[in-house]
GUKELUM-358155 format. One record per residue: x, y, z of N, C-alpha, C, O in turn; residue in one letter. Coordinates in steps of 0.05 Angstrom, whole numbers, plus 32768, in hexadecimal, padded with zeros to 4 digits. Last residue first. Example, Ala and Ser with C-alpha at 12.3 -4.5 7.8 and 13.67 -1.06 7.14 Angstrom:
81017FD3808E81117FEB808F81028001809D810C801780A1S/81087F8E809C80F67FA6809C81087FBE809C811D7FBE80A9A/
END
This chain:
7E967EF781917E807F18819C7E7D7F1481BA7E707F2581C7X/7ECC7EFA81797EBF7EF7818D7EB27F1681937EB77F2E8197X/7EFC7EFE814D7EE47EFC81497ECB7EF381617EB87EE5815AX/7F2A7F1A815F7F2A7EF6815F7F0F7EEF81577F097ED8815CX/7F1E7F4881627F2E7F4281477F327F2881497F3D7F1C8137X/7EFE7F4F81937EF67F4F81757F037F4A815C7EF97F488145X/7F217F3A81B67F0B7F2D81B47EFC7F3081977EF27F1F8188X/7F3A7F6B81B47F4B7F4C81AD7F327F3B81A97F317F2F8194X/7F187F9581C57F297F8981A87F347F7A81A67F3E7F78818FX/7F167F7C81F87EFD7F8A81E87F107F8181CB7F127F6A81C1X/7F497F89820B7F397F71820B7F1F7F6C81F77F1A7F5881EAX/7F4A7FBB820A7F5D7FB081FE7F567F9581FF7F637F8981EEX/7F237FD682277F1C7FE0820C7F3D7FC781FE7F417FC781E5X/7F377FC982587F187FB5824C7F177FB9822F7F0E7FA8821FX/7F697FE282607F697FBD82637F4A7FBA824D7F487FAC8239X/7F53800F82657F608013824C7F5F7FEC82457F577FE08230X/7F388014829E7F258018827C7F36800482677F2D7FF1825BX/7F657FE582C07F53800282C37F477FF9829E7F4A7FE6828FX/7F707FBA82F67F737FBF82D67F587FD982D87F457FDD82E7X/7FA67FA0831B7F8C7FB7831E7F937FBD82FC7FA77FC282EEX/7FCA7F6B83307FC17F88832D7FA67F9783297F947F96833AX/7FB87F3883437FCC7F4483507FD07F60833F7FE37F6C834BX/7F907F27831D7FA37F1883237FBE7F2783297FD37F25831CX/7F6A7F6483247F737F4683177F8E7F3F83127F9F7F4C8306X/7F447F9C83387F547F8783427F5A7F6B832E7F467F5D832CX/7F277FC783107F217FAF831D7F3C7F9F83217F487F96830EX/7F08800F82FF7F227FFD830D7F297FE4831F7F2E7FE68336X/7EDD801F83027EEB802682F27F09801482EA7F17801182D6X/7EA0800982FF7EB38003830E7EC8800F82F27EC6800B82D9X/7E76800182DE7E71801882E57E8B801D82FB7E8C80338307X/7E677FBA82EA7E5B7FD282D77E657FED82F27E607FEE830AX/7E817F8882F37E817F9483047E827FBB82F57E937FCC82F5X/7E767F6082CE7E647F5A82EC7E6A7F7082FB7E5D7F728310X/7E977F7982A57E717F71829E7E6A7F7282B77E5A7F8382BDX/7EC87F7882B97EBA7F8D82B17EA07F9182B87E957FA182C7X/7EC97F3A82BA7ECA7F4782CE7EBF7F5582D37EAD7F5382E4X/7EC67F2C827D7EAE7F2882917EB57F3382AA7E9F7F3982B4X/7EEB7F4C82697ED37F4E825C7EC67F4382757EB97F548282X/7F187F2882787F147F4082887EF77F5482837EEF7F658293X/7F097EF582697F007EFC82857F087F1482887F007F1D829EX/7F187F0682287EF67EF882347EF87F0282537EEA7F168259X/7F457F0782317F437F2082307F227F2082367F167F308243X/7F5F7ED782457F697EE782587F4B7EFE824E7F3D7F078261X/7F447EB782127F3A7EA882307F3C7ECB82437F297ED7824BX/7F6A7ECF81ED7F427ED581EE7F3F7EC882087F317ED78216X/7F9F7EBE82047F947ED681FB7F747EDD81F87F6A7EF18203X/7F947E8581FC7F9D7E8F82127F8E7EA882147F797EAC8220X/7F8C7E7E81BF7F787E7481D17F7C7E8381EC7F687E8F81F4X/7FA77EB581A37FAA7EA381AF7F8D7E9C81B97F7A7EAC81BBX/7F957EE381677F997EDB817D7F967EC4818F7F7F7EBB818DX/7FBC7EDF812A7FA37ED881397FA57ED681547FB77EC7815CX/7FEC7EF8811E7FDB7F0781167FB47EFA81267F9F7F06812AX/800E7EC7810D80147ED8812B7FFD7EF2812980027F02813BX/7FEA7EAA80EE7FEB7E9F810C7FF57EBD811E7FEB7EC68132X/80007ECC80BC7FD07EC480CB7FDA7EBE80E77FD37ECE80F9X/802A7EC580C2801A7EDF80C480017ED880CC7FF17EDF80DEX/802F7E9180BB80437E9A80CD80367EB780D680387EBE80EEX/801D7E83808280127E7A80A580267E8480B9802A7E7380CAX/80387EA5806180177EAA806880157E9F8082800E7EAC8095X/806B7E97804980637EB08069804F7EB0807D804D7EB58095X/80677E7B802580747E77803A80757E8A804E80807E878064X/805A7EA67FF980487E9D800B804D7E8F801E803B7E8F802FX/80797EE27FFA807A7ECC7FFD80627EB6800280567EBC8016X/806D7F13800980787F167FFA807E7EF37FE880867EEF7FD1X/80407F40803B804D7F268032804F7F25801180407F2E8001X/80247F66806C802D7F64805280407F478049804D7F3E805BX/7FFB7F5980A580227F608098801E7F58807F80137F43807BX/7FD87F7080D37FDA7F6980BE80027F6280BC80167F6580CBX/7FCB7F9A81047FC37F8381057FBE7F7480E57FA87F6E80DEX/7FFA7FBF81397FF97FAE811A7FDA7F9481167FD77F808125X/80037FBE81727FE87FD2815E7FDE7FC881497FC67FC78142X/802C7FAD8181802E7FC7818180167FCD817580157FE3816BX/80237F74817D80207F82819B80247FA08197801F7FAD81ABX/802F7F75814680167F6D814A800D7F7C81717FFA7F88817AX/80697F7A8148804F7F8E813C80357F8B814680277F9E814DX/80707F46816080767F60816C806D7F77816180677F8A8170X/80667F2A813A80547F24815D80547F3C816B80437F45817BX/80877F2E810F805E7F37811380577F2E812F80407F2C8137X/80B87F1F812580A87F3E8117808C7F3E8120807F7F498132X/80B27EF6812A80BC7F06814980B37F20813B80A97F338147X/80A47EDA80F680947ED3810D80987EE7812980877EE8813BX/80D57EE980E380B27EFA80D480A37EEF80EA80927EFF80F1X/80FC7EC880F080FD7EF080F780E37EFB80EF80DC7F1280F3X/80E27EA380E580EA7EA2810180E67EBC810380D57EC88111X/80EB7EA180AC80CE7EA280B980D67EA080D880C37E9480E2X/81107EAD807E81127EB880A280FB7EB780AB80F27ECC80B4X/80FE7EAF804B810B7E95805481087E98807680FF7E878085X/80FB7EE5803980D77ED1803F80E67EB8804A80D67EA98055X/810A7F1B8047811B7F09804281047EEC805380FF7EE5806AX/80EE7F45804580F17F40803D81007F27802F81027F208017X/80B07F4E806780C77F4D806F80CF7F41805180BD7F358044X/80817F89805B80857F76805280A17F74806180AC7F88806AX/80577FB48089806A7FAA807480777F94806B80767F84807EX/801E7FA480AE80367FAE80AF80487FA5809680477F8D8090X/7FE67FD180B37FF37FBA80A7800A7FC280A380117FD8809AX/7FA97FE180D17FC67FE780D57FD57FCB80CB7FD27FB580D6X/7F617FF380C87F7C7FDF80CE7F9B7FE880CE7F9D800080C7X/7F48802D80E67F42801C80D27F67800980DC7F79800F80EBX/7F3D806B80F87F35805381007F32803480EC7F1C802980E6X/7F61809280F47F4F808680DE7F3C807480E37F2B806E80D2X/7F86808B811D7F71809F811F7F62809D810A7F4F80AC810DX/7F98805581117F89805D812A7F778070812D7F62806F8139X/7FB6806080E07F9D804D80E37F91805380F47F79805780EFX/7FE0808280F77FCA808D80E37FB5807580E17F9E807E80E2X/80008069811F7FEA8079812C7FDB808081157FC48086811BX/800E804280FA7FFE803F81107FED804C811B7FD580468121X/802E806B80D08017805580CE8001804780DE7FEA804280D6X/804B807781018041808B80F9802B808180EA8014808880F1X/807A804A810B8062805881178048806C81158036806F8126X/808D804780DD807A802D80DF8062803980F1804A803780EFX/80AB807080D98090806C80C68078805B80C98061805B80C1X/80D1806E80FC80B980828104809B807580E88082807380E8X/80E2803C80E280D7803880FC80C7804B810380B28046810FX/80FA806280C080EA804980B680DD803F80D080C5803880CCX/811D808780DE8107809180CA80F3807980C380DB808080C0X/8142806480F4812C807181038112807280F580FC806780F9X/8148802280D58153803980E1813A804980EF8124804080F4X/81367FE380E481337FFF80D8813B801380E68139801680FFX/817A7FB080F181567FB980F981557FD380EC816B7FDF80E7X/81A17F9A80EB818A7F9380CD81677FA780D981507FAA80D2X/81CD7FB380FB81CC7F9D810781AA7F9580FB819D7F87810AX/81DE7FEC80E181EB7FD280E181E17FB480EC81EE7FA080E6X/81917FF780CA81A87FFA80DB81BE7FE280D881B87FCC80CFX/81758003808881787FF1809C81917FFC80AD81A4800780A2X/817C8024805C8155802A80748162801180868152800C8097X/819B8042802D8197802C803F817B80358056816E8049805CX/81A08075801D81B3805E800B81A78043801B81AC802E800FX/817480A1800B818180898021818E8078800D818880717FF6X/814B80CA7FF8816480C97FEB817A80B57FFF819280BC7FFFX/811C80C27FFF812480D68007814780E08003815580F48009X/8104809E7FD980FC80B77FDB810E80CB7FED810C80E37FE8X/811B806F7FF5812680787FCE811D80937FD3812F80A47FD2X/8100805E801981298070801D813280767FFE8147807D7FF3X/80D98062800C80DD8077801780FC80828018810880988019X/80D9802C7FED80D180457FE580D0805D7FF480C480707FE8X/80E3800F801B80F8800B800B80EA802A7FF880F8803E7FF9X/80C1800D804480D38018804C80E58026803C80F2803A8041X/806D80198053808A8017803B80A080238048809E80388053X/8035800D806E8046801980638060800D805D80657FF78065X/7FEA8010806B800B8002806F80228019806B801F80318067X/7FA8800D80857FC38023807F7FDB800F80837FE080018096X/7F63800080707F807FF680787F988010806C7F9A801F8058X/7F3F8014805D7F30800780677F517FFD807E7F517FF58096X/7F1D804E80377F2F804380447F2D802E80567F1880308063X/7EF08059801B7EF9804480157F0D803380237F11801A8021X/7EFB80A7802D7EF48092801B7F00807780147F1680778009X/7F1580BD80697F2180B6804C7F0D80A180437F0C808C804EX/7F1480C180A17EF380CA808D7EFF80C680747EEF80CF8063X/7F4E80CB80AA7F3880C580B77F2D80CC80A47F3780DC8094X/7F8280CF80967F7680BE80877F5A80BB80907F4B80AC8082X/7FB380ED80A77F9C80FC80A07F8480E9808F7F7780F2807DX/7FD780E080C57FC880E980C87FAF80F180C47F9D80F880D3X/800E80E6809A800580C980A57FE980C480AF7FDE80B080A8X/801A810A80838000811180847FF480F380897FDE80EA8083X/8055810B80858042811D808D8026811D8094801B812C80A4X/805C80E48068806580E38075805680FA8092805180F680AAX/805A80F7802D804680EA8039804380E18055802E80D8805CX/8086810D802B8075811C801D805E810680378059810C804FX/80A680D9801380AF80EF802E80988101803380998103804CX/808680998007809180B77FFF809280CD8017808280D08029X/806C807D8023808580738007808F8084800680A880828002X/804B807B804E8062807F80488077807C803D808E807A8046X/8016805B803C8017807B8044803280848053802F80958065X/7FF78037801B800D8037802280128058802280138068800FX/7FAB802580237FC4803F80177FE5803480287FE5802A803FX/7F7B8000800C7F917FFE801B7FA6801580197FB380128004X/7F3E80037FFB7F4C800C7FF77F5C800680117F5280088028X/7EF87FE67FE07F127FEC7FF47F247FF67FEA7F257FF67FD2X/7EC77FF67FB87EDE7FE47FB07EF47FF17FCE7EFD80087FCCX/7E9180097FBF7E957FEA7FCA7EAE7FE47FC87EB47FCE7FD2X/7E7C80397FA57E8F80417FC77E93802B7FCC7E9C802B7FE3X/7E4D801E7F847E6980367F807E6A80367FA67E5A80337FB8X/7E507FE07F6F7E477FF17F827E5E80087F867E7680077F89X/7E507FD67F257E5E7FDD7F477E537FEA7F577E4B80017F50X/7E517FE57EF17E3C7FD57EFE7E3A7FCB7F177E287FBC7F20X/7E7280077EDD7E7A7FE67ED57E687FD47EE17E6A7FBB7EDFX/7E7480357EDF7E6F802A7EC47E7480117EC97E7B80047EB5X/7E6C80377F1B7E5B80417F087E5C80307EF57E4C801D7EF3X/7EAF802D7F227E9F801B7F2E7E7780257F167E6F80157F06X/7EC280597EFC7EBC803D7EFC7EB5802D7F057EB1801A7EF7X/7EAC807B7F2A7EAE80817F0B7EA580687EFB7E8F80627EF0X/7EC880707F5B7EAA807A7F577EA380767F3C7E8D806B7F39X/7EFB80787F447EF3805D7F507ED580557F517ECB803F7F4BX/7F0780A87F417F1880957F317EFC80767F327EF180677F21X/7F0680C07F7C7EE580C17F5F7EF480B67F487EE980BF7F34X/7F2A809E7F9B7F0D80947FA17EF880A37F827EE580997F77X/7F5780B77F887F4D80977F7A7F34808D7F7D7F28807D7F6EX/7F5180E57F9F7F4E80E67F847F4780CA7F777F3880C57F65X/7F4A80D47FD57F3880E37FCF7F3080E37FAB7F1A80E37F9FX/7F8080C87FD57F6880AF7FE27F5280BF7FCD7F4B80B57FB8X/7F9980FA7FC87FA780DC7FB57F8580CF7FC27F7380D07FB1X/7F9981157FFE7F8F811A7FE27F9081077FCC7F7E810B7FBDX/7FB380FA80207F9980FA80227F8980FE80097F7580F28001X/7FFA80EC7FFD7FE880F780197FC480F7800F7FBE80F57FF7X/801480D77FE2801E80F57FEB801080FD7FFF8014810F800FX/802080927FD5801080A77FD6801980C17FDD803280BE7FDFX/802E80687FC7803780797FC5802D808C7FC58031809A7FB1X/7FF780317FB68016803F7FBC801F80577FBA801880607FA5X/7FC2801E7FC37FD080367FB97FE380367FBD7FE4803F7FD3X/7F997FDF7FAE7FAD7FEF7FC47FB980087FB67FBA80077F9DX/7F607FD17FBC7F6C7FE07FA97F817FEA7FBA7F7E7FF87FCDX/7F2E7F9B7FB27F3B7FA97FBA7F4F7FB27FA97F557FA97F93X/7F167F717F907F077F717FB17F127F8A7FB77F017F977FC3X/7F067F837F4D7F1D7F777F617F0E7F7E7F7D7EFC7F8F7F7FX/7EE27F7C7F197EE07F807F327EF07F747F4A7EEA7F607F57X/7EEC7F827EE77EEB7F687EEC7EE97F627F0E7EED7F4D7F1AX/7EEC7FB57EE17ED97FAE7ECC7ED37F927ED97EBC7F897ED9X/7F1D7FC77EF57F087FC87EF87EF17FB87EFA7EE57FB17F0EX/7F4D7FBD7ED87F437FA67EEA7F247FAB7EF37F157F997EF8X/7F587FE87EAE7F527FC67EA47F497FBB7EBF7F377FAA7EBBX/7F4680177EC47F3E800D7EB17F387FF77EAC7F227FED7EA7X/7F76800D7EE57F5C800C7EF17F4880097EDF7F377FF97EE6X/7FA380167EC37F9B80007EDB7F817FFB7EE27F787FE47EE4X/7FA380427EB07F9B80307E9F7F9A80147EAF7F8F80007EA7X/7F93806A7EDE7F7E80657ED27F8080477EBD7F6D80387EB9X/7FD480597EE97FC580577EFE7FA080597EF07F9280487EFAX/800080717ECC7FEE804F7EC27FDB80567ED67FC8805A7EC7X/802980927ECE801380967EC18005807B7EB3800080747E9CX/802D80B17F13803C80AC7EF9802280A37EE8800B80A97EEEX/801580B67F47802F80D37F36803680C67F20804A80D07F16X/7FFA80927F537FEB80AB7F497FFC80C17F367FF780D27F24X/801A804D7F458010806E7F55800280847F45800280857F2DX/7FF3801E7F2E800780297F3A800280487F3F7FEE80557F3EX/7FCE7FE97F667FD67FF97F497FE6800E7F487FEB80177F5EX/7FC77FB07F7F7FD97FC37F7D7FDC7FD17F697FED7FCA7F58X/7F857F8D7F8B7F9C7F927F737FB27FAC7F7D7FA47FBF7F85X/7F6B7F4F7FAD7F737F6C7FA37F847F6A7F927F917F577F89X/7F447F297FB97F4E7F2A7FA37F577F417F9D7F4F7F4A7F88X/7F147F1C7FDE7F317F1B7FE37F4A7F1E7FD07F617F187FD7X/7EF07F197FBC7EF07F347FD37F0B7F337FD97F187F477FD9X/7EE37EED7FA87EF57F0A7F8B7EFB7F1B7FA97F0F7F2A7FA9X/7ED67EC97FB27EE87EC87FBA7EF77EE67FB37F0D7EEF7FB7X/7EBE7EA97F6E7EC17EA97F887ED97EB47F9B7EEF7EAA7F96X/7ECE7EB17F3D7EB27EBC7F457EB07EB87F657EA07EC47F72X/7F037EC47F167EFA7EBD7F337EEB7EC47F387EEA7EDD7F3BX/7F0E7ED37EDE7F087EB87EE87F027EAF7F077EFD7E987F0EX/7F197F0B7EF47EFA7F047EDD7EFC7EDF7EEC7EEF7ED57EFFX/7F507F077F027F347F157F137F147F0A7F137F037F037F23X/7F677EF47ED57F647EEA7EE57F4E7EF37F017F407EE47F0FX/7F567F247EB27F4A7F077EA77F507EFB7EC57F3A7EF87ED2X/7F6A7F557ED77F617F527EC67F437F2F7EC07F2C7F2A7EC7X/7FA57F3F7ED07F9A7F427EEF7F7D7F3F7EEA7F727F2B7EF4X/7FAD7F407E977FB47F257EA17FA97F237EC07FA47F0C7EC9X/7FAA7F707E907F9B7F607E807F9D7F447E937F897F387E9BX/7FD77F847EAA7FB97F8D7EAE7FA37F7C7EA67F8D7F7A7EB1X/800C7F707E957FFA7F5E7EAB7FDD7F6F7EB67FD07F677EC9X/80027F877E607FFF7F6E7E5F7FF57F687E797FDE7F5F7E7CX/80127FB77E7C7FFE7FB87E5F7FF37F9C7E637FDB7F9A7E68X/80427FAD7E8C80277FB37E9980157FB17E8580087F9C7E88X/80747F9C7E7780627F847E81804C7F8F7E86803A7F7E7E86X/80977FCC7E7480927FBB7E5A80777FA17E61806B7F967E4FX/80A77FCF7EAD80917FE87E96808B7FD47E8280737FCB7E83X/80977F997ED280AA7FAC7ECB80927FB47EB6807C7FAC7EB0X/80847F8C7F1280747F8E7EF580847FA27EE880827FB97EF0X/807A7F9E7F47807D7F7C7F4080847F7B7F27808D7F657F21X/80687FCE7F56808D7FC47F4D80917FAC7F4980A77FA37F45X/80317FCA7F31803E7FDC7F3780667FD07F3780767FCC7F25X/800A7FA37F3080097FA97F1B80217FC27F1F80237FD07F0AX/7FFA7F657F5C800D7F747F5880137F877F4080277F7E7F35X/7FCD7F527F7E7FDC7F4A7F697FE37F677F5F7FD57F7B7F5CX/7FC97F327FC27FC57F487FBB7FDC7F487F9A7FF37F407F9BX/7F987F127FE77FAB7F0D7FCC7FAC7F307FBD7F9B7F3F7FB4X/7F897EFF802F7F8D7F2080177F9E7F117FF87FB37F057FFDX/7F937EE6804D7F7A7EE980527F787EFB80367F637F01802CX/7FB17EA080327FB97EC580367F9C7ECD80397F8B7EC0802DX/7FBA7E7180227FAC7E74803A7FA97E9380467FA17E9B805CX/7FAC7E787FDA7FC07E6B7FF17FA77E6C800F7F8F7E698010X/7F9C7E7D7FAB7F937E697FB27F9F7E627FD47F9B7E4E7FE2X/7FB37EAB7FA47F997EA67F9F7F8C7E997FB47F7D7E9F7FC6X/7FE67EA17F9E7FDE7EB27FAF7FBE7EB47FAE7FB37EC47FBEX/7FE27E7F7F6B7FEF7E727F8E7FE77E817FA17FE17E767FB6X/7FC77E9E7F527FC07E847F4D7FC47E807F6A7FB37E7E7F7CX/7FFD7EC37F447FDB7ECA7F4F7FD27EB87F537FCD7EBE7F6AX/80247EA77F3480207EAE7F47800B7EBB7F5180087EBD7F6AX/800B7E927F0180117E7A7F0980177E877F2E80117E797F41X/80077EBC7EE17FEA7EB07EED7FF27EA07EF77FDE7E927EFCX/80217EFE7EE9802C7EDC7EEE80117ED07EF180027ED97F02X/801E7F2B7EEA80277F257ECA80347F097ECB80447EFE7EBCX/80167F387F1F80007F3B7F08800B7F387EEE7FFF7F447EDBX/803D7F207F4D80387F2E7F3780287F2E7F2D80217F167F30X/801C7F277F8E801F7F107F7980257F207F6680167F347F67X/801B7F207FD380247F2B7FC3802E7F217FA980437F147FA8X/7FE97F1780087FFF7F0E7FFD80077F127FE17FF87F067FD3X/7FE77F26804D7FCF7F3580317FF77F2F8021800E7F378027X/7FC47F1580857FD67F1580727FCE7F1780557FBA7F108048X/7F967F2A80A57FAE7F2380AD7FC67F21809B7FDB7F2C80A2X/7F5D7F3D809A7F777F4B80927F957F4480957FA87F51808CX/7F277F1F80877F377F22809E7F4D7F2B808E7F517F238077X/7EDE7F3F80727EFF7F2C80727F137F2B80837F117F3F8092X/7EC47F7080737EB77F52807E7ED07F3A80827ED27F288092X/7EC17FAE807E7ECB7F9680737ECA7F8280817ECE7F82809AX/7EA07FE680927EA77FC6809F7EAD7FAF80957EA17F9B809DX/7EB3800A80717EBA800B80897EBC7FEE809C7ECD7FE480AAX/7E9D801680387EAF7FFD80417EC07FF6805A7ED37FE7805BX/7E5C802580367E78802680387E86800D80457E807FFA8054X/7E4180387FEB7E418029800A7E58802D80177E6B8037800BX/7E0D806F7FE47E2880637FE17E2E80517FF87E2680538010X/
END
């Protein structure tokens, strides 16, 4: 079986299309989003799924190039489309699979022999299709932010504000002055640290109001310094605003390159003097990854 531990694509912005629109899959397709992600869940009232499966489906099929970037959102495990989802897109091999709403570890586990199954009957490398989990829609899940290490397929953790304050019974998830209340802010964090100990990406939620590219630009810079290395998007007016605050600076690889070479000339030193302080381990292993998510070897 293979795994999809080292996805080959970049994660910065992963952009959100109904699946009962070929005119919005098309744009999100075609845009500058590292991710098209098409929509078979809250994009897609009950009466439309049937139809936009079909419609994710043929549009999937018509892309011979490019399909890796081509995910699908299907809907949750607690209700009852989630096989007839998978069913139809399968067959036409989407790059990826997001989960919503999950309850916890057990949900990964069940989609992954969902997935084994059909990947089989359809001529797929079984263990090749990714997986993204949104791992706090639900209160329940909240708990087990945690527990995603060694999870099958996993490759990215997000999470959700507006389906949690439905789950827990909130009239609201925003403070008077528009920022997240606690609980949505513990969530964000709790996503963080669950990618971390999973070892896999961290993607941050969608903003909602796609006109405020100023406030989505001070968002993702500031996610992005907390850990974040994605954001969800709703718009495609977002995309370059996310790839950019999501790529690191020329400045940034120059600073994190020389602390890499300091290190290098000075092997086995725990603690090196620069530019008027003293940088220890944690500086190299944080240079080290900037260097790798800007793609420098």
């Amino acid at each position: 079986m293979s795994t999809t531990a080292n996805l080959s694509i970049k994660m910065r912005s992963w952009l959100f299309a109904p699946g009962d629109s070929d005119k919005k899959m098309a744009k999100a397709a075609d845009s500058a989003a590292d991710i098209a992600l098409f929509d078979l869940e809250d994009a897609v009232a009950t009466e439309n799924k049937v139809l936009a499966r079909q419609m994710v489906h043929d549009f999937l099929a018509s892309r011979t190039q490019g399909r890796e970037r081509l995910w699908v959102r299907i809907n949750p495990l607690d209700g009852p489309y989630t096989l007839l989802d998978l069913a139809a897109i399968m067959p036409a091999r989407p790059g990826g699979i997001m989960l919503p709403k999950v309850y916890g570890r057990q949900d990964v586990d069940r989609l992954d022999h969902y997935l084994s199954a059909l990947e089989v009957a359809n001529g797929i490398e079984e263990g090749s299709t990714p997986l993204i989990v949104l791992v706090t829609e639900t209160a329940e899940a909240m708990f087990h932010t945690g527990s995603y290490k060694g999870a099958p397929r996993v490759v990215a953790l997000t999470w959700g504000a507006e389906d949690l304050a439905d789950s827990i019974g909130a009239s609201d998830n925003r403070n008077p002055d528009g920022s997240y209340g606690f609980t949505y802010e513990l969530a964000r964090s709790m996503c963080l640290l669950g990618a971390a100990t999973a070892g896999v990406t961290a993607i941050e939620t969608i903003q909602g109001d796609f006109r405020d590219l100023d406030g989505l630009k001070a968002r993702a810079e500031k996610v992005r310094r907390d850990g974040y290395r994605g954001m969800l998007a709703i718009h495609p007016a977002q995309v370059d605003v996310i790839n950019a605050a999501f790529t690191p600076t020329a400045e940034e690889i120059a600073q994190a390159q020389e602390i890499v070479d300091i290190f290098a000339k000075n092997p086995g030193v725990g603690a090196i003097g620069y530019m008027g302080g003293m940088l220890d381990r944690p500086y190299l292993s944080r240079a080290e990854q900037l260097l790798k998510q800007a793609g420098v070897t």
